[in-house]
N, C-alpha and C positions, 0 to 999 in steps of 0.2 A: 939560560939555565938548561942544564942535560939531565936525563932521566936518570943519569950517577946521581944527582945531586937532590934528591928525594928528599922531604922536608918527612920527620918522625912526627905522626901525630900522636897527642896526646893521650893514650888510651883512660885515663882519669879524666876527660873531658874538662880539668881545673878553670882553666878562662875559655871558653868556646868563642865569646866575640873575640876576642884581643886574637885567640889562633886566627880567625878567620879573615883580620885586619891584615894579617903577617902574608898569609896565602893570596888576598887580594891583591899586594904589591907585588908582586910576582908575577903577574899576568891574569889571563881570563880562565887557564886551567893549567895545574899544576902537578906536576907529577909526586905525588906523597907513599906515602910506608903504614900501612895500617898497623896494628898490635900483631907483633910476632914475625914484623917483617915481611908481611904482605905486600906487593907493590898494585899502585891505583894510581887515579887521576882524580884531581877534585878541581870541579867546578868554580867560580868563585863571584862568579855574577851572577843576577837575576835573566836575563837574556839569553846568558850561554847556558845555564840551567833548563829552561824551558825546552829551550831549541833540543836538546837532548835526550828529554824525557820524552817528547813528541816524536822523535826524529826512528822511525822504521828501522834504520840501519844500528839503533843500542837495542840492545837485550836482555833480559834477566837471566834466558836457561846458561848456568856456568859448562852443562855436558854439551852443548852443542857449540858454544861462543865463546869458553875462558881457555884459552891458550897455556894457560898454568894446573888447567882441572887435571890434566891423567897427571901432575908431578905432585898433587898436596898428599898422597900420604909419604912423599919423602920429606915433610917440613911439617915434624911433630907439633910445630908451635903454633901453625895454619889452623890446626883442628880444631879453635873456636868459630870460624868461618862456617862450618857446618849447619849450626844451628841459624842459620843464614840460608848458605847456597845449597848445603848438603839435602836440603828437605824440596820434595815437589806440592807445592801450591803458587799461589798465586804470584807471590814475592820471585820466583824462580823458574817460573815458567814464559813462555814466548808463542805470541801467533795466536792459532788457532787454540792451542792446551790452554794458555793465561785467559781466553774466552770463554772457556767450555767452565772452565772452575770457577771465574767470577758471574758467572748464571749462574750457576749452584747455590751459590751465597746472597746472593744479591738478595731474593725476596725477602731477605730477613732485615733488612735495613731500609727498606721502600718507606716513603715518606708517610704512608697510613699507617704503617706497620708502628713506625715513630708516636707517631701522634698518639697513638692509641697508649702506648707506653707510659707518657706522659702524667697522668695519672697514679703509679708505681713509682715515678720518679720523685714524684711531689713528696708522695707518703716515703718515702726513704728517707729523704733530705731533711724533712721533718724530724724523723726518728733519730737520725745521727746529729742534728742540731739540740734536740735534749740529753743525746750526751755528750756533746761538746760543752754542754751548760751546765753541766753535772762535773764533769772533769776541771772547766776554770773555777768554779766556786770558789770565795774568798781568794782569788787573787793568784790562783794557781797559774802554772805556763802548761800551756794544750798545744802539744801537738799535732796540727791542722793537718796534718800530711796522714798522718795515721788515724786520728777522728773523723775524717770526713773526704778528704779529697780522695784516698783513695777506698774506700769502701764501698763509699757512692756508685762509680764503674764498675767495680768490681762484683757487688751484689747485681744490679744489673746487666752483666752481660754472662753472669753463671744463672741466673733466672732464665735469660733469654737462651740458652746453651743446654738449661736441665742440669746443669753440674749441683751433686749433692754437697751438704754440707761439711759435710767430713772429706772433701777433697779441696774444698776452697785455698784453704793455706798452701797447699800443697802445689795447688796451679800457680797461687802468687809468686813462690817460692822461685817456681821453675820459671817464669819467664822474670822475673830480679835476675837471676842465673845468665837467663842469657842477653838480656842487657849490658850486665855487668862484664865491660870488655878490659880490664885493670889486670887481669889474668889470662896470657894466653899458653900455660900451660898445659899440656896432653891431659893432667890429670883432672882440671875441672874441663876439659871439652870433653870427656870420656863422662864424666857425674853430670854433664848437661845431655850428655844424649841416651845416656841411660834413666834420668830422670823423663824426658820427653816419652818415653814408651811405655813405663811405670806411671805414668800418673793420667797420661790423657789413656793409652791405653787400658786404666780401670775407668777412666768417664766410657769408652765404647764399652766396657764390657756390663758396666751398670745399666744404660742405656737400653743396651740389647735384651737385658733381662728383665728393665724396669722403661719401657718405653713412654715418651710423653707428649705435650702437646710443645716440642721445644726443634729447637735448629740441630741439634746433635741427634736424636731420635731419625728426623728429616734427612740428613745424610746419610743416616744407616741405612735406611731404604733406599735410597737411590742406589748407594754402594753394591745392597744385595740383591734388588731389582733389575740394577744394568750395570754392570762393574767396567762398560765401556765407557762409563762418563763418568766414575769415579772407583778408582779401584783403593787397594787396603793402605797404601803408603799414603794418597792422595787424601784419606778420611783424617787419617793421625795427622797430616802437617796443615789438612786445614784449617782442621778445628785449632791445632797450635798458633797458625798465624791469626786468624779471626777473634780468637778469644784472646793471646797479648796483645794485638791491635786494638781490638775491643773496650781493655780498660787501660793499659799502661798510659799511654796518652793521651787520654782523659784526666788521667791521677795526676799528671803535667802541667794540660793546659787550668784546670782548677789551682792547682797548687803557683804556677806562674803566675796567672792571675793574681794572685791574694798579694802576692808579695810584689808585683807590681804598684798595682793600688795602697797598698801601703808605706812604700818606700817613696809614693808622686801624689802624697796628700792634695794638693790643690787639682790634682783631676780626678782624686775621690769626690771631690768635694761638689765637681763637675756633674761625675756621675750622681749622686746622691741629691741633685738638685733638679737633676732630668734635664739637662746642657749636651752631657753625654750618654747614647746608650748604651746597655749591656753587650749590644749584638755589636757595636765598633771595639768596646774592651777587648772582646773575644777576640775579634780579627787582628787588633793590635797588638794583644799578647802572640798568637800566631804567627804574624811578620816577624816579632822581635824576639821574642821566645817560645819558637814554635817545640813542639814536643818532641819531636826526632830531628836532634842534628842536621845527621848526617846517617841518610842508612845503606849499607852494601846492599848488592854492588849490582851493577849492569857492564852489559862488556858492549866491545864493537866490533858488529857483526864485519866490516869492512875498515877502510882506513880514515878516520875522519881529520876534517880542517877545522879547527878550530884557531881563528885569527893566523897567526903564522906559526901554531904548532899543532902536527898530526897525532892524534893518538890513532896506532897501528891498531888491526883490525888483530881479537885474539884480546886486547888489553882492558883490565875492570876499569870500572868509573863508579865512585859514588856519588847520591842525590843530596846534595849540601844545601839542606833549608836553611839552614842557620846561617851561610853566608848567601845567599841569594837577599834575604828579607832584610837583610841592614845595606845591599848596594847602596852607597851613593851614587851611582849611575841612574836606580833606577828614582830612587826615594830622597832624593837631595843631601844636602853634606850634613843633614840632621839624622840621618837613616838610622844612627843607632838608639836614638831617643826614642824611649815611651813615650807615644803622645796619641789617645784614645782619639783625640778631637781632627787628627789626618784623614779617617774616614778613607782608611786604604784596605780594600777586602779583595784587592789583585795577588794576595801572598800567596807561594805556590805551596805552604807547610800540610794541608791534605793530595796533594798531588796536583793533577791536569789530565784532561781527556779520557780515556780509555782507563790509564792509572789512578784515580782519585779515590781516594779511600772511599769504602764503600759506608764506613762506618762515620764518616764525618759525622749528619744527622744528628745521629745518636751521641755523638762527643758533645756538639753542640748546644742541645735538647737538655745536657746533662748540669751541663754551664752555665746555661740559663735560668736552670734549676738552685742551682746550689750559690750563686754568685748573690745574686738578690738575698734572695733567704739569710745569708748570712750576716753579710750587712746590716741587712735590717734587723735582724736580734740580738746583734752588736754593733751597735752605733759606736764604740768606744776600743773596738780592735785595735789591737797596737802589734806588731812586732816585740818580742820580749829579748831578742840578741841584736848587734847593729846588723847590715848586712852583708856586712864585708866576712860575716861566721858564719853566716848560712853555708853548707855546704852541698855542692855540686856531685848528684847521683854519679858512682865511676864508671862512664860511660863516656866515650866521645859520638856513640847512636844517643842516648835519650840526651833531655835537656830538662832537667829538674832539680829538686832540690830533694835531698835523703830525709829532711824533716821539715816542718815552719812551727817553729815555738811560738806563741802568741799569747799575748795576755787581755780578757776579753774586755776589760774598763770597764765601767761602773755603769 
């Protein structure tokens, strides 16, 4: 296979394993076409994944490493990529810069920080579980995605952020936006980047007026303190990446979950007996339906070997969770089956090393919350559509579902 012969990925993310079956036979990396005709390499094993993400010589900065950055504003249709590469945080930075910004961030996710949290978590979970019992009453279908899975994240990490009320929708809004890769149109990357300045840039400016004991206050000062170690572009795209990081996939791994366990009744049944724990569901759901795909992009910095094909130094790569966590290479010719009781928490769907989300904890922390809880005040959840209707967020980055209709049983 030659780099003419580029496999189109899906920008609807419609079947992500079955794509990611297609791309495995092909080799260990494969040269693909993102939305709008982007050209990349995707991964397709658990090993050449690793190796990659660790490997000094991939990068994230596109200005320094992407051999195609000074030609994208000739390729109107690239400009959803922006909201991606086009922004400086952490996602986009290399070396020493990707260091300096994940200090900044970091003590907001430190494991006491968590723990303490823990107690807001509970009381959330609670409160959106009385209206999830309010909403099935007499037999109604609840949508689990919008009652609970994601509000949950989402009220907690605009708590932990200071973002006011009346901007909440607003943030959701805009990172759906830029998930949402089914359009790569100038004109919604032009309403995605004009949204991103408009809505975080009134969180900084509420912030500055109305400062508080939260993580967005905390960067303002660092900002205006030493603008060497974070300057005004660096404030907007962190808080952008931190906070859709923050709940998007969460609202995933909750919502995966639910419709895992419901659709493999006998390791409900598992779980619900205490055979299996919560904390393997979690990691199981993550191997097999981790919350981000596939996310852009990384380039190489040099020319790399991968089995007997080079990706040229200059060329992007993305980080393919979704086909790393079902190898049968790594996870036997069962890889693509749910099964809680593998006790596999080697999945790389928060990252590795230096890169690993900083917000795992808190995804975690949130799941633990809301998973039990649930369960246990419905013993009789059911899925209310088969799952062959469920549908698939238009995204080939996230890995969720747009709703989970559910009916709570008796």
């Amino acid at each position: 296979m030659t780099v003419t012969d580029r496999i189109a990925l899906d920008p609807f993310g419609s079947d992500i394993p079955a794509e990611s079956a297609r791309l495995r036979a092909l080799g260990p990396v494969v040269p693909v076409e993102l939305p709008g005709g982007i050209p990349a390499w995707a991964p397709t094993g658990y090993d050449v994944l690793k190796e990659l993400i660790l490997d000094p010589e991939v990068s994230k900065d596109p200005r320094r490493h992407w051999r195609l950055w000074p030609e994208l504003g000739e390729h109107p249709s690239w400009g959803w990529i922006l909201g991606w590469v086009g922004v400086i945080n952490m996602l986009s930075t290399y070396g020493p810069d990707h260091t300096r910004l994940r200090k900044l961030v970091a003590p907001s996710f430190t494991h006491r920080r968590t723990e303490a949290m823990l107690p807001r978590v509970a009381a959330i979970t609670s409160e959106l579980l009385d209206g999830v019992a309010a909403a099935g009453a007499d037999g109604a279908v609840v949508d689990l995605r919008a009652e609970l899975a994601h509000p949950l994240p989402m009220r907690m990490i605009c708590e932990l952020f200071g973002v006011p009320d009346e901007l909440r929708d607003a943030t959701g809004e805009l990172i759906a936006a830029i998930m949402d890769t089914s359009d790569p149109s100038p004109e919604h990357a032009a309403f995605v980047q004009e949204r991103i300045g408009t809505v975080l840039g009134s969180l900084i400016a509420h912030k500055t007026e109305h400062p508080g004991d939260d993580m967005t206050t905390e960067l303002i000062r660092v900002r205006d303190e030493d603008g060497d170690r974070l300057g005004d572009e660096e404030l907007l795209y962190t808080l952008l990446l931190v906070i859709g990081a923050g709940f998007e996939t969460t609202v995933n791994l909750i919502g995966n979950a639910v419709v895992a366990l419901l659709t493999h009744p006998v390791q409900l049944a598992a779980v619900r007996s205490g055979t299996v724990g919560w904390d393997a569901v979690i990691d199981e759901t993550l191997r097999v339906h981790p919350s981000i795909a596939s996310l852009p992009l990384r380039f190489a910095v040099s020319d790399l070997k991968v089995g007997d094909v080079t990706i040229p130094a200059g060329d992007a790569i993305i980080t393919t969770y979704a086909a790393a966590g079902v190898d049968p290479e790594r996870y036997g010719p069962d890889a693509a089956v749910f099964d809680a009781a593998r006790g596999a928490d080697d999945h790389l769907s928060f990252g590795i090393g230096v890169h690993r989300c900083i917000g795992a904890p808190l995804a975690r922390a949130e799941a633990l919350a809301a998973l039990p809880a649930l369960f246990d005040r419905f013993p009789g959840l059911r899925l209310a559509v088969g799952e062959r209707e469920l549908r698939q967020v238009p995204s080939f980055i996230a890995f969720g579902w747009q709703e989970i209709p559910v009916r709570l049983g008796g």
